[in-house]
C-alpha positions as CSV (number, residue, x, y, z in Angstrom):
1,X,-4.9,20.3,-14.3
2,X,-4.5,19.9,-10.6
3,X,-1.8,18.0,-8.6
4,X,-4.4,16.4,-5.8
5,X,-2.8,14.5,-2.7
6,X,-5.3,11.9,-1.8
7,X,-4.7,11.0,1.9
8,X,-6.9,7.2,2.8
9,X,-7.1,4.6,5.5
10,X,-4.7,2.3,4.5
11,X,-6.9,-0.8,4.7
12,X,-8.2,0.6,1.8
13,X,-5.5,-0.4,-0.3
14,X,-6.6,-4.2,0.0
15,X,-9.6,-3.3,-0.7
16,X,-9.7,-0.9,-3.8
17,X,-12.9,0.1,-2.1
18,X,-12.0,3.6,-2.6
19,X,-10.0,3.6,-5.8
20,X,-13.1,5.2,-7.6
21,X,-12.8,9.0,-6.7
22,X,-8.8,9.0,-7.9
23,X,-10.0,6.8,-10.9
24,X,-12.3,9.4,-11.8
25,X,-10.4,12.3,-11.4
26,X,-7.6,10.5,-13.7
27,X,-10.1,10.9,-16.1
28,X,-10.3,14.1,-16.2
29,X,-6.9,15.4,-16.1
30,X,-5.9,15.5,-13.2
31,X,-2.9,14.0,-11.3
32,X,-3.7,11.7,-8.4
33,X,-0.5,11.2,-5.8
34,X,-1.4,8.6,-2.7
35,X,-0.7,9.1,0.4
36,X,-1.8,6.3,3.1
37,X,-2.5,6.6,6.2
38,X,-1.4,4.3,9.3
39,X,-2.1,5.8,12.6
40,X,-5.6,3.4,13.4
41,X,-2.6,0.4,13.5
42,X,-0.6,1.6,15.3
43,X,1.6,3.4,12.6
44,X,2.2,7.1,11.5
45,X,-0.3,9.3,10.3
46,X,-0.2,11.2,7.1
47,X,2.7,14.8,7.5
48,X,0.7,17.8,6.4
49,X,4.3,19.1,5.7
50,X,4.1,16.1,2.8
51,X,0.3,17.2,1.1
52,X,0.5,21.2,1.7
53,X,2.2,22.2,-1.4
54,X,-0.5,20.5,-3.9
55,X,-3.6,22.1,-5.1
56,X,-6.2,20.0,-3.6
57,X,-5.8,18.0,-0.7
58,X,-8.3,15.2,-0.4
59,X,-8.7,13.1,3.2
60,X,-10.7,10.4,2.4
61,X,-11.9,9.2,6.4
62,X,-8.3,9.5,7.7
63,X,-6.9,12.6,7.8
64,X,-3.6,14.6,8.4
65,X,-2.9,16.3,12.2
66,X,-2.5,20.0,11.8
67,X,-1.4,22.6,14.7
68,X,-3.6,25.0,13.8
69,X,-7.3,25.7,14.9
70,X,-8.5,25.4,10.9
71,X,-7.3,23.7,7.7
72,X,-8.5,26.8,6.1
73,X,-6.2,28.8,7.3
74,X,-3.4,26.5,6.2
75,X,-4.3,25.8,2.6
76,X,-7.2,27.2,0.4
77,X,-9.2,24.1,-1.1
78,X,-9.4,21.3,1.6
79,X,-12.0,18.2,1.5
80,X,-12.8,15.8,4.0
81,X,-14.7,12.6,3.4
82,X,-16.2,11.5,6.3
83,X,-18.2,7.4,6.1
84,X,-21.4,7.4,8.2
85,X,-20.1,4.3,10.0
86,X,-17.4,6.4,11.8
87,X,-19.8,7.8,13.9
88,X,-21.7,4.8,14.8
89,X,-25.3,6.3,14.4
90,X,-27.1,2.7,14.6
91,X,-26.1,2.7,18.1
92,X,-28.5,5.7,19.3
93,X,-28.5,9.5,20.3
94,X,-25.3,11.1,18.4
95,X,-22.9,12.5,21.2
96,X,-21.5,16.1,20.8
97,X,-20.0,16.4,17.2
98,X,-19.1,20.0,17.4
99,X,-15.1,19.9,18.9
100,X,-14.7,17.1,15.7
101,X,-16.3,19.2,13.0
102,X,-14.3,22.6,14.3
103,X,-11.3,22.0,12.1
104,X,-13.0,21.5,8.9
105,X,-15.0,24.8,9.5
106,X,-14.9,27.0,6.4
107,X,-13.3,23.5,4.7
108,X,-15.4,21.3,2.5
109,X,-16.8,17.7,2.8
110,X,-17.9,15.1,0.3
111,X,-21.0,13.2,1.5
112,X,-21.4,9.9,0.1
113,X,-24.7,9.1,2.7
114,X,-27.9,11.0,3.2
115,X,-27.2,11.2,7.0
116,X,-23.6,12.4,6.5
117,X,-24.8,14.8,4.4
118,X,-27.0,16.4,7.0
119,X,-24.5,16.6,9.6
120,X,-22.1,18.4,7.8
121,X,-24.5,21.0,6.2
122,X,-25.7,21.3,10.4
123,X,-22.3,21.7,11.8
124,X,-21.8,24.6,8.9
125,X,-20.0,22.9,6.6
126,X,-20.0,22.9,2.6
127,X,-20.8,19.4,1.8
128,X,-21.7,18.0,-1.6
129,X,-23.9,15.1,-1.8
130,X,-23.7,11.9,-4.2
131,X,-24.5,8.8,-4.5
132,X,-22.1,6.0,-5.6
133,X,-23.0,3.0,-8.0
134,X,-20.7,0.6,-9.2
135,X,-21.5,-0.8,-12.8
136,X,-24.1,-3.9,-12.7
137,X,-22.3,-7.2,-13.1
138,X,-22.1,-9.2,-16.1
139,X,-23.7,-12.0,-14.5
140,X,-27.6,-11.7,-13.4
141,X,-28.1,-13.8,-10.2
142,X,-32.3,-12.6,-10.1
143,X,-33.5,-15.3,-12.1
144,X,-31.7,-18.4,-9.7
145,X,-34.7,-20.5,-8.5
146,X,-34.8,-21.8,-5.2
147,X,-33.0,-20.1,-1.7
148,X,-29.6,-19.8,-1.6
149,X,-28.0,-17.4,1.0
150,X,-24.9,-15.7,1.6
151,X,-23.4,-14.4,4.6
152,X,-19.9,-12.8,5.5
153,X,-20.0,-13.2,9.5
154,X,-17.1,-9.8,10.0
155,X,-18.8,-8.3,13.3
156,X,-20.2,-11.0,15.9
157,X,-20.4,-7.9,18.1
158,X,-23.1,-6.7,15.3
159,X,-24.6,-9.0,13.2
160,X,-23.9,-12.8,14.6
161,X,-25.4,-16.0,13.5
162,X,-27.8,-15.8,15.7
163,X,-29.5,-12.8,13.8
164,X,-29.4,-14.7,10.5
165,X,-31.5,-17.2,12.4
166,X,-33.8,-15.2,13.2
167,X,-34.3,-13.8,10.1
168,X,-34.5,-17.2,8.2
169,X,-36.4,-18.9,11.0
170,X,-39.6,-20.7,8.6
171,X,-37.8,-20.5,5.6
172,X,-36.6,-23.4,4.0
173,X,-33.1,-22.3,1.8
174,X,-31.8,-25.2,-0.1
175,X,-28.2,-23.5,0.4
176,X,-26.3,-21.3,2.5
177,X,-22.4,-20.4,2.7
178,X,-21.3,-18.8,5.8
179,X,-17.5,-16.7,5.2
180,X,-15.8,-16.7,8.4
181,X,-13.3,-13.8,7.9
182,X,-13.4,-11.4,10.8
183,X,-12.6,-8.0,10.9
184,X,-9.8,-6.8,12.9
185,X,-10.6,-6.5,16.9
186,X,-14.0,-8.3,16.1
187,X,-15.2,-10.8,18.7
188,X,-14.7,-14.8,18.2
189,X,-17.7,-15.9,16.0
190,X,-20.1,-18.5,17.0
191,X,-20.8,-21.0,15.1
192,X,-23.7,-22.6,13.9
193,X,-25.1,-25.2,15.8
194,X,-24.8,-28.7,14.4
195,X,-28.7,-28.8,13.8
196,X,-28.8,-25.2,12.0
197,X,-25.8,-26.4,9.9
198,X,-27.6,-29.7,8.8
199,X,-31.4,-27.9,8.4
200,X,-30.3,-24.8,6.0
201,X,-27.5,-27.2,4.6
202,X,-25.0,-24.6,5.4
203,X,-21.1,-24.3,4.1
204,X,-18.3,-22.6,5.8
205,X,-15.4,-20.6,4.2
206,X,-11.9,-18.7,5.5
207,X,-10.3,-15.7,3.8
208,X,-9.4,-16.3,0.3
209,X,-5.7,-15.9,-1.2
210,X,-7.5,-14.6,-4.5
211,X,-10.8,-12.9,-4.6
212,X,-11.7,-14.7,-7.4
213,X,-12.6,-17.5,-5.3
214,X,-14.6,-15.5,-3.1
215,X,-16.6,-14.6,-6.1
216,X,-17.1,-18.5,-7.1
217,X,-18.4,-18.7,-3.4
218,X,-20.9,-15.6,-3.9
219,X,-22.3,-16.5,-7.3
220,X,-23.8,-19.6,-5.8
221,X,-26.0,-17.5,-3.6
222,X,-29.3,-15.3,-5.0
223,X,-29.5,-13.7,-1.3
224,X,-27.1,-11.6,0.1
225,X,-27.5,-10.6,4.1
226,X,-25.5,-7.6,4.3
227,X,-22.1,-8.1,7.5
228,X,-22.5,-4.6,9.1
229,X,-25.1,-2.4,11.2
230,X,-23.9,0.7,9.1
231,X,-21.9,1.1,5.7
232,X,-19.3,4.2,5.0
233,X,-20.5,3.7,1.2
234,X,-21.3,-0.1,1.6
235,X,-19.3,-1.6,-1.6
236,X,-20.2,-5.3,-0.7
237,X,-24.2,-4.7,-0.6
238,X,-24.0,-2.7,-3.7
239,X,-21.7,-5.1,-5.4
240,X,-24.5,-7.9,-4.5
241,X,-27.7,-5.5,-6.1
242,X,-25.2,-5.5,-8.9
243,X,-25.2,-9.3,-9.3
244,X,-29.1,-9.2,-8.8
245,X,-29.2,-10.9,-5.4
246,X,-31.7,-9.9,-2.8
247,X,-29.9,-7.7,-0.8
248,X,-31.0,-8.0,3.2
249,X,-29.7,-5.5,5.5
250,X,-30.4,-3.8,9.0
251,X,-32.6,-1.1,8.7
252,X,-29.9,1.8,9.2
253,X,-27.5,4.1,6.8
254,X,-26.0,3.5,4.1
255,X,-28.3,0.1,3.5
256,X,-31.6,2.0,3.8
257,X,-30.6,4.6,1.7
258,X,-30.6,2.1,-1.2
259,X,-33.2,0.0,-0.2
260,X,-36.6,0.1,-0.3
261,X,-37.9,-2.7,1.9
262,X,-40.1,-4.8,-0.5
263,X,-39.2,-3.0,-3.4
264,X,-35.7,-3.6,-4.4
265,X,-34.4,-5.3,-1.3
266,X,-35.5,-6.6,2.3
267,X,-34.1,-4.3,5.7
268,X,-35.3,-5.4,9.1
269,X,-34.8,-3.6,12.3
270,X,-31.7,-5.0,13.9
271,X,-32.9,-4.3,17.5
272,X,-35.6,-6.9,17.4
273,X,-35.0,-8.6,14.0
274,X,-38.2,-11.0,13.0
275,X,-38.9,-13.7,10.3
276,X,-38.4,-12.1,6.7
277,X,-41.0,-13.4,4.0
278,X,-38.1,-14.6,1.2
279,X,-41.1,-16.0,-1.1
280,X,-40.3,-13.2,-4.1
281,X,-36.3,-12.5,-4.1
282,X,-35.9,-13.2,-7.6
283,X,-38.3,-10.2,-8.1
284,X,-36.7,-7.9,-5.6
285,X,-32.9,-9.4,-7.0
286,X,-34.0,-8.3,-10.1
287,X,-35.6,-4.6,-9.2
288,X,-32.1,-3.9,-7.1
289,X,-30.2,-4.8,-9.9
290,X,-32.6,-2.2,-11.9
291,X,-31.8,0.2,-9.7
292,X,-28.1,-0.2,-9.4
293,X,-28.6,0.4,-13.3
294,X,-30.5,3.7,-12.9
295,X,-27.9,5.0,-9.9
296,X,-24.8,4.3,-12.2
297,X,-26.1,6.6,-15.1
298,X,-26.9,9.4,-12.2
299,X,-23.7,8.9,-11.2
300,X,-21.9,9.4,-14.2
301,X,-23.8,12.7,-15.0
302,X,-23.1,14.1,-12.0
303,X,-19.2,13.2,-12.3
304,X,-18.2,17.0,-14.2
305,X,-20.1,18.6,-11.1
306,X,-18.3,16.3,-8.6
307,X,-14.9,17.0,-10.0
308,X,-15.6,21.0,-10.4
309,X,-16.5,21.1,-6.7
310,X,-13.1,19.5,-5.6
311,X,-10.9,21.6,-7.7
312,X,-13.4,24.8,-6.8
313,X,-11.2,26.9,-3.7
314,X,-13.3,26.0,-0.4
315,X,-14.0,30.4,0.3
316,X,-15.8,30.4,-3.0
317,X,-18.7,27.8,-1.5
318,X,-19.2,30.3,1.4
319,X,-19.7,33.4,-0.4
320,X,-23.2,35.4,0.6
321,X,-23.9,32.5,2.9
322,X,-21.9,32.3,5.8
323,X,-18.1,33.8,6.6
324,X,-15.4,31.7,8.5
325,X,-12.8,34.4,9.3
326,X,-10.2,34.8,12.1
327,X,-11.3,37.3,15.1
328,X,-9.5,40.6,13.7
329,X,-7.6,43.3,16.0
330,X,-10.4,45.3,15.0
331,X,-12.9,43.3,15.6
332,X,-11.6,42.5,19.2
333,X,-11.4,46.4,19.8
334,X,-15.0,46.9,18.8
335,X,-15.8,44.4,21.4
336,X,-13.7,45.7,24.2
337,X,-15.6,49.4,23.4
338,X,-18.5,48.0,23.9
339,X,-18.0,46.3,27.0
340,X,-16.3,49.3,27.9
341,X,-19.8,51.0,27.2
342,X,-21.7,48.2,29.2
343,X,-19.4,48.5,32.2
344,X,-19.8,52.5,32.3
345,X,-23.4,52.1,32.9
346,X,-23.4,48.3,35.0
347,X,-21.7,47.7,38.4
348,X,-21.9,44.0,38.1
349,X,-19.9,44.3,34.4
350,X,-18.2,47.0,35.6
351,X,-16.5,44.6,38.0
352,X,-16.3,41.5,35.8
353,X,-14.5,43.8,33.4
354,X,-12.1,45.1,35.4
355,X,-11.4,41.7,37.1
356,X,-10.5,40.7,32.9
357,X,-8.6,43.2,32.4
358,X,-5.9,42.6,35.1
């Protein structure tokens, strides 16, 4: 059994969006203790003084400030779980990741994305891929006739109205529910005009006091447009292939790593987003919700080796492949003899290493 301090964005405990890793390692034996973070509002982050002492400490996108260079050299069995939508990857050309990545050197990471998963492995990392699937819902929403749409409108300064448009733009949905709950620092939404609101018969919400009454909203609705130009994990699009709704998203991580276009789902490229052909989403509803099906049995085979990576020390992961260590004493004097070697038989080094040595 291992005593596991779990460090997470404190937004997350609204949104339980996280809850399955801990849930799972409940499971199987071992003893969760939460610790959330505060520092993106303005509040304190997480002490390391308060995690160091368990066995495994877990930072799940937030994580605790350290003094030294390397978490490695503070504790032996460190992981970080980094969400693709931190690094904003939709946007273009990825900027220089290597001063973020430095700490975790010799560490481990969790990759819950394709793309995530690559970066890590690149910046020398031990990183374990998976996949997460939520069970599919009770309810099947793939056989609803007709065109009913959903959309949560969090980011105008992503995915506005005005793409949804553009997207629907021929199609004739008897329904549509626009929620109007913004996330924090988001722009002001615009609205529908009155015309679109009267032509796709559309309905307007605010944030709900229970979720059960989002839900009611949701289960009216047999396609989901997905809120976000990138997911971390992307709990609400998975939670809608659950249901069996057509799930349509931009053409970017985690969305596309689900979805197929045409197969299971519809993506479009969010730069120059065009009419979607809508005329089979009971079909595609129905092959997401398959697939959600088929992910959620992967996922629960691969639990044992999930959990046996995170309680595994980090320095076993890099053995015969590639050694993080601290630059030895003699190391350093094997280096300075052999610029001492260089500089005996060099002018030019002979003087750059004399000016060093002063």
């Amino acid at each position: 059994m291992a005593r596991i301090a779990y460090i997470d964005h404190s937004f997350h405990k609204k949104t339980l969006s996280t809850s399955f890793l801990p849930e799972m390692l409940h499971r199987h034996g071992h003893v969760v203790e939460y610790f959330w973070d505060e520092s993106w509002a303005g509040g304190a982050a997480v002490s390391w003084e308060g995690v160091e002492n368990h066995d495994v400490v877990i930072m799940f996108q937030a994580y605790s400030p350290i003094l030294e260079r390397y978490y490695r050299t503070l504790h032996p069995n460190v992981i970080f779980i980094p969400m693709l939508d931190q690094f904003g990857v939709w946007q273009g050309p990825l900027f220089n990741l290597a001063r973020f990545w430095e700490p975790f050197q010799g560490s481990k990471v969790i990759s819950f994305s394709n793309a995530v998963h690559a970066i890590s492995v690149g910046a020398g990392i031990a990183s374990h891929h998976c996949r997460y699937y939520q069970p599919v819902a009770e309810r099947d929403l793939s056989d609803m006739q007709g065109l009913h749409g959903f959309f949560w409108l969090r980011r105008e300064d992503q995915i506005p109205w005005k793409t949804i448009r553009s997207l629907i733009a021929g199609s004739n949905f008897d329904s549509f529910h626009i929620h109007l709950a913004s996330d924090p620092g988001s722009p002001e939404p615009v609205l529908p005009s009155e015309e679109d609101i009267k032509r796709y018969r559309i309905t307007t919400s605010t944030w709900f006091q229970d979720k059960v009454e989002l839900y009611g909203v949701l289960e009216k609705a047999n396609v989901f447009f997905a809120s976000r130009m990138e997911e971390g994990i992307g709990q609400s699009f998975l939670e809608a292939l659950a249901r069996g709704q057509c799930v349509v998203a931009p053409n970017n991580g985690t969305m596309n790593e689900y979805i197929l276009h045409g197969m299971n789902g519809l993506l479009y490229e969010s730069t120059d987003p065009q009419p979607l052909n809508f005329y089979n989403v009971q079909a595609l509803g129905s092959a997401g919700r398959q697939s959600v099906s088929l992910g959620q049995r992967a996922w629960q085979e691969g639990e044992e080796r999930l959990v046996r990576y995170i309680v595994t020390p980090s320095e076993h992961l890099y053995v015969g492949k590639y050694v993080h260590q601290s630059v030895s004493p003699t190391f350093c004097s094997r280096i300075e003899s052999h610029l001492r070697y260089v500089a005996r038989r060099n002018s030019i080094a002979r003087r750059a290493f004399s000016f060093l040595r002063r």
